[in-house]
MARMIBA-377773 format. One record per residue (C-alpha): residue number from 1; y, z, x. Coordinates in steps of 0.2 Angstrom, whole numbers, plus 5000, padded with zeros to 4 digits. Each point is the difference from the previous one (the first is absolute). Layout:
! residues N
<zapa num="NUM" north="Y" up="Z" east="X"/>
...
***
This chain:
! residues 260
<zapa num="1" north="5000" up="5000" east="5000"/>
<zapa num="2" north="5013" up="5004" east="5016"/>
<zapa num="3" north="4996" up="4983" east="5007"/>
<zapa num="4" north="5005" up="4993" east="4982"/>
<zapa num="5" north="5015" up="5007" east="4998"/>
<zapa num="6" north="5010" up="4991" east="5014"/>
<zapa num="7" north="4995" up="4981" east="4993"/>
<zapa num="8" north="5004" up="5011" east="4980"/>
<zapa num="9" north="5017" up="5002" east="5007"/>
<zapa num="10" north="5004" up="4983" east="5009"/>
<zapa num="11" north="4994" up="4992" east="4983"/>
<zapa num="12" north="5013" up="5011" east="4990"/>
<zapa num="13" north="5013" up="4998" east="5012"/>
<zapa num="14" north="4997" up="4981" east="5000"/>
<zapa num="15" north="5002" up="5000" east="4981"/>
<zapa num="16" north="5015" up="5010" east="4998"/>
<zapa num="17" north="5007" up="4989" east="5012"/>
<zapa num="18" north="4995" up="4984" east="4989"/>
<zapa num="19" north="5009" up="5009" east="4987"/>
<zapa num="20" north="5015" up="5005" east="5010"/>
<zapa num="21" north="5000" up="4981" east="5007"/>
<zapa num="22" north="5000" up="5006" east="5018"/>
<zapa num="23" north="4987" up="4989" east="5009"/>
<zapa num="24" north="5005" up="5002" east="5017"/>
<zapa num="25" north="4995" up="5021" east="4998"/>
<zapa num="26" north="4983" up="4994" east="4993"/>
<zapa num="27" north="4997" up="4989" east="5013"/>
<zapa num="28" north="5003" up="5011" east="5015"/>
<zapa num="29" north="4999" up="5019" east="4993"/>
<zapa num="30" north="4983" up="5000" east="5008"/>
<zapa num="31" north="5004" up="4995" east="5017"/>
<zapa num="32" north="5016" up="5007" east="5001"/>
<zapa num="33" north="4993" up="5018" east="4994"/>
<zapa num="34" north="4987" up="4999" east="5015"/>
<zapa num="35" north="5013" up="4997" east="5011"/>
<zapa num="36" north="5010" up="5013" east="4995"/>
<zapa num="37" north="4987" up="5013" east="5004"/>
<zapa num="38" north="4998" up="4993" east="5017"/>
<zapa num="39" north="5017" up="5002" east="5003"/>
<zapa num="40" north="5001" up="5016" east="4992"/>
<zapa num="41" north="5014" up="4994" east="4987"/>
<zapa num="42" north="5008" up="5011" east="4985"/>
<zapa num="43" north="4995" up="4995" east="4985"/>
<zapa num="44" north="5017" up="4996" east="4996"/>
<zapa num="45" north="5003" up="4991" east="5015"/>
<zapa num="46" north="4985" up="4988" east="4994"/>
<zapa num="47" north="5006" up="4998" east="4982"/>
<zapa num="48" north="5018" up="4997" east="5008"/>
<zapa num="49" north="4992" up="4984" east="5011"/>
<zapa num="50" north="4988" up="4995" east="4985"/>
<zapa num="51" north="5012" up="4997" east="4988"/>
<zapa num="52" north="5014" up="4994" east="5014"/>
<zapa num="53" north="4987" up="4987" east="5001"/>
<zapa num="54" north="5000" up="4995" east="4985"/>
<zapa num="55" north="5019" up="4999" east="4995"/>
<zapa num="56" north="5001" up="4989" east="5015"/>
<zapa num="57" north="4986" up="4989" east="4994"/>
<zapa num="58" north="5008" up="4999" east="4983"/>
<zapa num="59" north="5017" up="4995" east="5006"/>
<zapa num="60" north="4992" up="4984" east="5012"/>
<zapa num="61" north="4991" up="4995" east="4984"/>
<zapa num="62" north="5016" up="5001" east="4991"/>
<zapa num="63" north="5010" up="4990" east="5012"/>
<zapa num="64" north="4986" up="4989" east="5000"/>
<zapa num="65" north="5001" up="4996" east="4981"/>
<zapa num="66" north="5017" up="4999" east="5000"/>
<zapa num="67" north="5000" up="4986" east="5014"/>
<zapa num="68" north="4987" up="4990" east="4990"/>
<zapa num="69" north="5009" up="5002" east="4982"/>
<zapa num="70" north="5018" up="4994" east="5012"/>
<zapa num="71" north="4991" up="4981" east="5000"/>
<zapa num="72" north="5008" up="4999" east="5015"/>
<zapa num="73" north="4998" up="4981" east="5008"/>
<zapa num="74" north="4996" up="5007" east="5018"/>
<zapa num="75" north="5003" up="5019" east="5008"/>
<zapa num="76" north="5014" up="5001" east="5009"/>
<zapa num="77" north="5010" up="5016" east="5009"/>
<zapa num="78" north="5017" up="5003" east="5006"/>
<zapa num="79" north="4988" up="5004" east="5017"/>
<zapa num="80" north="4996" up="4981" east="5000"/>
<zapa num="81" north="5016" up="4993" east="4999"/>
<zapa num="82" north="5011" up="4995" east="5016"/>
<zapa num="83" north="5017" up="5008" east="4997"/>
<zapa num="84" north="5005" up="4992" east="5019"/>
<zapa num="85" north="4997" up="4984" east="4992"/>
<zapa num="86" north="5012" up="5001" east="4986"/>
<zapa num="87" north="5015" up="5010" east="5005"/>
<zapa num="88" north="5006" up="5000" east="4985"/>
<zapa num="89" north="4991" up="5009" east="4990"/>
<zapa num="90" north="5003" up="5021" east="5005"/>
<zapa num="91" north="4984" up="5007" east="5002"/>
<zapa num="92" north="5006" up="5016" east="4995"/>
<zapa num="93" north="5006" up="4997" east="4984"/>
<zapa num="94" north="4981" up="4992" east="4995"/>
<zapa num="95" north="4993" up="5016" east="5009"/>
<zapa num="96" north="5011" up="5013" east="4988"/>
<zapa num="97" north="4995" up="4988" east="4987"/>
<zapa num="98" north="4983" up="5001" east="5003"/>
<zapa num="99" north="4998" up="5018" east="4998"/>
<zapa num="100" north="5005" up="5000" east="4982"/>
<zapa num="101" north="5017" up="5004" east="4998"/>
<zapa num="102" north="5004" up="4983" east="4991"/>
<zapa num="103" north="4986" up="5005" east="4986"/>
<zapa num="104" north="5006" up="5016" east="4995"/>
<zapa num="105" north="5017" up="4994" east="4996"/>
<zapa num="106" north="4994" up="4984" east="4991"/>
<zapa num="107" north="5010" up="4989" east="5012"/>
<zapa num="108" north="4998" up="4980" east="5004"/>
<zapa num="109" north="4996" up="4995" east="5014"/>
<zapa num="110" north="5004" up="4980" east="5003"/>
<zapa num="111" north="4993" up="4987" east="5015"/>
<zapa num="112" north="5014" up="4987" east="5003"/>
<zapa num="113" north="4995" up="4985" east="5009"/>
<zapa num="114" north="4993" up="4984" east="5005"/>
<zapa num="115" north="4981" up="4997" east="5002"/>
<zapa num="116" north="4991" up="5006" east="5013"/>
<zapa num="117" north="5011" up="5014" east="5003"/>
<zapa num="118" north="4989" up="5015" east="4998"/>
<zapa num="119" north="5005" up="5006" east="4981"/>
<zapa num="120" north="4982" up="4997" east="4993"/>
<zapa num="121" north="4993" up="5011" east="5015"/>
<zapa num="122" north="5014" up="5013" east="4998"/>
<zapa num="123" north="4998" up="5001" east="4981"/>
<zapa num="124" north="4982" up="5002" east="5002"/>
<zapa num="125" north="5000" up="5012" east="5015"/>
<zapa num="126" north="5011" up="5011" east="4989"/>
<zapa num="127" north="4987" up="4999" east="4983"/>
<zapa num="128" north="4987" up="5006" east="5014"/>
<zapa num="129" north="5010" up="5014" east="5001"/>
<zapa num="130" north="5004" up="5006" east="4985"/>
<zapa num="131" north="4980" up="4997" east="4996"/>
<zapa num="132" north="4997" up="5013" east="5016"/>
<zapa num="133" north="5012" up="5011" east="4991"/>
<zapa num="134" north="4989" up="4999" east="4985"/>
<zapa num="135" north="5011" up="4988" east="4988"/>
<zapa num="136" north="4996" up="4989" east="4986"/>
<zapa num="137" north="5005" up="4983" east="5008"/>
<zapa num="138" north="4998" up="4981" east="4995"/>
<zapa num="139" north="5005" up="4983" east="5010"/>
<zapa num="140" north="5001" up="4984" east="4991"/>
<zapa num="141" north="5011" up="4986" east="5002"/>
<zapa num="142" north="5015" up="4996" east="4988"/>
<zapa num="143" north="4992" up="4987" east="4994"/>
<zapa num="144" north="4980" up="5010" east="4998"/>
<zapa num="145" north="5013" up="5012" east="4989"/>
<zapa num="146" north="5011" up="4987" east="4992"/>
<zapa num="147" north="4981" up="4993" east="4993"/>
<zapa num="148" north="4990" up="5015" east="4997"/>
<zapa num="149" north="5017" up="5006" east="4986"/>
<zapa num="150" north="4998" up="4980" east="4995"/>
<zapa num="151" north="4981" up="5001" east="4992"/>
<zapa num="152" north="5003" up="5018" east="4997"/>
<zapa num="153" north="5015" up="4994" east="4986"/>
<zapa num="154" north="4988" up="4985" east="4994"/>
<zapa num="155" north="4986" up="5013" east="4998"/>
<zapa num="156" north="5011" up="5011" east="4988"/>
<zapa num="157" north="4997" up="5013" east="5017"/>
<zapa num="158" north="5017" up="5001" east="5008"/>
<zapa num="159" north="5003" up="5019" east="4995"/>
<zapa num="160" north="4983" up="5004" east="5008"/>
<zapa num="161" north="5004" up="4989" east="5017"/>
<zapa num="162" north="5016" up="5007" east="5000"/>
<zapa num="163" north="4994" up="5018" east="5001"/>
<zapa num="164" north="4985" up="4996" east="5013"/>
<zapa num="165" north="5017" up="4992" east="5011"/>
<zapa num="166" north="5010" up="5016" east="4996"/>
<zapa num="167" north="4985" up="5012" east="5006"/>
<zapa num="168" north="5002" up="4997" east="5016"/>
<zapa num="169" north="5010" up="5010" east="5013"/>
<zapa num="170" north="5003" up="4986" east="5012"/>
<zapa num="171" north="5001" up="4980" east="4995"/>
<zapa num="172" north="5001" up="4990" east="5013"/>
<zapa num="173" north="5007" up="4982" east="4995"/>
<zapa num="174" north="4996" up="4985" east="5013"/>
<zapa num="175" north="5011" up="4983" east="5000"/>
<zapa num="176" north="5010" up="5004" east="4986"/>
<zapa num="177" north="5013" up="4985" east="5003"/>
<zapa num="178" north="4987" up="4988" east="5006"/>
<zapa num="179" north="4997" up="4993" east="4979"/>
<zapa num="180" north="5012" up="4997" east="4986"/>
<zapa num="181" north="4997" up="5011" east="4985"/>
<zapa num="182" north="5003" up="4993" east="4984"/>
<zapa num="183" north="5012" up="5011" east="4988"/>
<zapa num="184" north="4984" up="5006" east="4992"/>
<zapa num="185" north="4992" up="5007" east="5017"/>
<zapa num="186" north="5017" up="5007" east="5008"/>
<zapa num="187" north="5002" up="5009" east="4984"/>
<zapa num="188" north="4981" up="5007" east="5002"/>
<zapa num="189" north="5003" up="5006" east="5018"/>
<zapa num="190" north="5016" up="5005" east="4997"/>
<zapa num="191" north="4994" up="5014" east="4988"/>
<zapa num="192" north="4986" up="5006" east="5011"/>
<zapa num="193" north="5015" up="5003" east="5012"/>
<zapa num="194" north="5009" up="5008" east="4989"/>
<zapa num="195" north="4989" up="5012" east="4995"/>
<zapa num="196" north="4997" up="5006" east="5016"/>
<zapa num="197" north="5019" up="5001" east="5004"/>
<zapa num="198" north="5004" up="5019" east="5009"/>
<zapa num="199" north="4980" up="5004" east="4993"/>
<zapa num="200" north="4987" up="4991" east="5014"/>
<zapa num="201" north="5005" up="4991" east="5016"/>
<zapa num="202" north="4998" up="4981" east="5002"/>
<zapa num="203" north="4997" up="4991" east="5013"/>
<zapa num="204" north="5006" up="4983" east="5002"/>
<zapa num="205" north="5001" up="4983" east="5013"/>
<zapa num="206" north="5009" up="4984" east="4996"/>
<zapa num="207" north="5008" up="4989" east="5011"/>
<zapa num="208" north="5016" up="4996" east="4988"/>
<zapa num="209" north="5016" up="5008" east="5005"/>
<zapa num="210" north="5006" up="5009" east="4985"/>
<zapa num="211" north="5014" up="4984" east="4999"/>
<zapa num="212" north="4985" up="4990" east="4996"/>
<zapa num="213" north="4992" up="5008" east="4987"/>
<zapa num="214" north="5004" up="4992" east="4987"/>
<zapa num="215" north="4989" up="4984" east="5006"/>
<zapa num="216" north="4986" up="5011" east="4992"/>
<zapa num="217" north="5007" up="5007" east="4986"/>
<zapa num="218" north="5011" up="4987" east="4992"/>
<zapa num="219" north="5007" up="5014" east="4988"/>
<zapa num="220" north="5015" up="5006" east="5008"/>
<zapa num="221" north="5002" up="5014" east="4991"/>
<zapa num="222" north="4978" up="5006" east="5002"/>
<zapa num="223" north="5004" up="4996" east="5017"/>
<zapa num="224" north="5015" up="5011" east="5003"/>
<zapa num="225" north="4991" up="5015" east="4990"/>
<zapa num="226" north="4983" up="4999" east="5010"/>
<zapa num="227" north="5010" up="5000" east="5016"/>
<zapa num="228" north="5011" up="5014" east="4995"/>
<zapa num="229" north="4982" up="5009" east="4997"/>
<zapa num="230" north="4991" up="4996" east="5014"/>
<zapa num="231" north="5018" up="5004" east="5010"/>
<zapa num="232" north="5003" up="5017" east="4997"/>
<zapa num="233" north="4998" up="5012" east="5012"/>
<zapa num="234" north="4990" up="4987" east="5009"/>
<zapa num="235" north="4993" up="4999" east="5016"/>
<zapa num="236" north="5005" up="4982" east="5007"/>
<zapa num="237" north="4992" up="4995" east="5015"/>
<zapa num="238" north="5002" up="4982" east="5007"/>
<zapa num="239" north="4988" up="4992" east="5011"/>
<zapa num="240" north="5010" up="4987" east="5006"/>
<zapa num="241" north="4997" up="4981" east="5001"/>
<zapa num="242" north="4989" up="4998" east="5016"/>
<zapa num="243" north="4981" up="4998" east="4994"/>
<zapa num="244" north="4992" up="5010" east="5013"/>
<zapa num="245" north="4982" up="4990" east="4993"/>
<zapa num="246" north="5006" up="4986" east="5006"/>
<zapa num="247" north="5007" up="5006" east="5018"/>
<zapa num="248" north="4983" up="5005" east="5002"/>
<zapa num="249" north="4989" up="4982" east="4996"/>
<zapa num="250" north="5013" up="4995" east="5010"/>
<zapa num="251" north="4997" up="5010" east="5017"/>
<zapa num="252" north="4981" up="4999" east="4994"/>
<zapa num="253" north="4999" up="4981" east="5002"/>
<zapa num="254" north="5009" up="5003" east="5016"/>
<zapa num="255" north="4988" up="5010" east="5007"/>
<zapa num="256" north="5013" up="5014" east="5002"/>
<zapa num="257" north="4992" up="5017" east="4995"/>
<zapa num="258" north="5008" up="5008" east="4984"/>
<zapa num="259" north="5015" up="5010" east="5004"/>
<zapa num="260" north="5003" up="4997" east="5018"/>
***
């Protein structure tokens, strides 16, 4: 009956943990328990680095679902990019807006510039951020957006679309500029911005000036309102005109390496 009661208390221990959704503690409260006693740990100390084990666990899990549910087209990290490359750009200012400030006061956050000048890998690296911080984020492009509110309105579904849209903590909009919206569609994004407004952070490229917008939305006064949303208490970054994609195929077919 003495040898039972061990492999009694493991199977108890293992279903309370089902129960309690702690599967990281039914995995390794064997082992770890074992170990403890060789060391001679407290049992406190041992319940301390069980369950410290399993928050941490739980956390990369989280981050994990939250970079799957971003749909984002590739990972990229502010570690990744090349400030030297683009002087321009402060890498300061993408630092403090990678540790969150910018999501808890709900303020934009706008890439200015020409192709190939680093705003999709900018805008990304900062959705993988606010995924490491645990926040609700989703990338699409303006016009992935622009069509999913399209069929959603067709399909009598526009109220629920708009609601999975507003959900979201972060959206990150890619290559808004690069299509011309109908009245119809500019009206549909404009009201997902809108609703967001001083409430959830957006994230935006385009490489329109402001000037220019108008190209897109051929409503002057949707297009002054949307702008005057996505405006406030924005953060504006520019990226300049150089496309440092192309500087690179360039030394590439060269034969001079990458960056010297």
């Amino acid at each position: 009956m003495a040898r039972s009661a061990p492999r009694l208390e493991e199977t108890m221990i293992r279903q309370y943990c089902k129960m309690l959704r702690l599967p990281t503690v039914a995995a390794n409260c064997q082992s770890w328990a074992e170990q403890a006693v060789k060391e001679n740990q407290s049992h406190l100390g041992y319940l301390e680095a069980l369950l410290g084990n399993e928050v941490s666990e739980q956390e990369q899990h989280t981050v994990e679902r939250r970079l799957r549910e971003a749909h984002l087209p590739r990972l990229k990290t502010l570690e990744e990019f090349e400030f030297e490359k683009n002087p321009a750009i402060e890498a300061p200012l993408l630092h403090r807006l990678a540790a969150g400030e910018y999501l808890r006061n709900a303020e934009p956050v706008l890439f200015i510039g020409d192709c190939g000048t680093g705003k999709t890998h900018l805008l990304t690296a900062l959705c993988v951020a606010a995924c490491r911080q645990k926040r609700r984020v989703r990338f699409t492009t303006a016009a992935g957006l622009v069509n999913d509110l399209q069929e959603a309105h067709h399909q009598n579904q526009l109220s629920r679309a708009l609601a999975r849209w507003a959900r979201y903590e972060v959206l990150a909009i890619d290559e808004l500029g690069y299509v011309p919206f109908a009245e119809t569609s500019a009206e549909l994004l404009f009201q997902v911005l809108s609703d967001r407004a001083e409430r959830k952070a957006v994230l935006v490229t385009t490489n329109l000036p402001f000037s220019e917008w108008t190209t897109v939305f051929p409503n002057p006064r949707l297009c002054k309102a949307l702008l005057d949303r996505l405006t406030d208490r924005a953060h504006i970054i520019e990226t300049g005109k150089e496309s440092y994609r192309f500087r690179r195929s360039v030394e590439l077919r060269k034969g001079k390496p990458h960056g010297k």
